[in-house]
C-alpha positions, 0 to 999 in steps of 0.5 A: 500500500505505501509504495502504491501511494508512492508511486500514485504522489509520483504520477502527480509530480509527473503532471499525470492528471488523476480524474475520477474517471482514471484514479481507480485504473491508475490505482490498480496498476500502481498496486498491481505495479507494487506486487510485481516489483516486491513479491515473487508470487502475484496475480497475472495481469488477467486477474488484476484485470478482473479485480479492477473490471477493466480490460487488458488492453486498459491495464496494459495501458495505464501500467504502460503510461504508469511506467513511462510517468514514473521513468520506469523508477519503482524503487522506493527509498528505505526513508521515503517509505519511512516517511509515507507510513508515518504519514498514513498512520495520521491518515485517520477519518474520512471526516478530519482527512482534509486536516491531515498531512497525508492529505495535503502531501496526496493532493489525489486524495480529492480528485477531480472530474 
């Protein structure tokens, strides 16, 4: 979860616009991008397609636009992962969320349309 985070604050950095419309496909490839790059054993691209409801062609995309946005830079330093957990574990409420740091540091925590 903290390295997808990571990568999502990268593809804002990158000036990747993260809609509504595209926030739950970047998700899930950012995640999805996350699993392939930690663990040795994850779901196929086809599962992840099913777990998003999307198509191949749409996860291959957006994993594609992804990797190019990000410079194909999956690692995440030991200090930033640091950084980003603290940060999630003041997170708290839907409600106080816009008073969190997370929040000010995730601008894609309030995406628009």
């Amino acid at each position: 979860i903290v390295s997808t985070l990571v990568y999502l604050q990268r593809l804002h950095d990158a000036g990747v616009v993260l809609s509504t419309a595209k926030i739950n496909a970047y998700l899930l490839v950012s995640l999805m991008s996350a699993c392939k790059f930690l663990e040795d054993d994850c779901p196929s691209i086809c599962e992840w397609a099913k777990i998003g409801l999307l198509s191949l062609e749409d996860v291959k995309g957006y994993e594609r636009k992804l990797l190019i946005a990000l410079r194909f830079r999956l690692y995440v330093q030991p200090e930033e992962f640091a950084a980003v957990s603290a940060e999630l574990l003041t997170f708290g409420t839907f409600e106080d969320r816009g008073a969190s740091p997370l929040a000010a540091r995730f601008p894609f925590a309030h995406c628009t349309d």
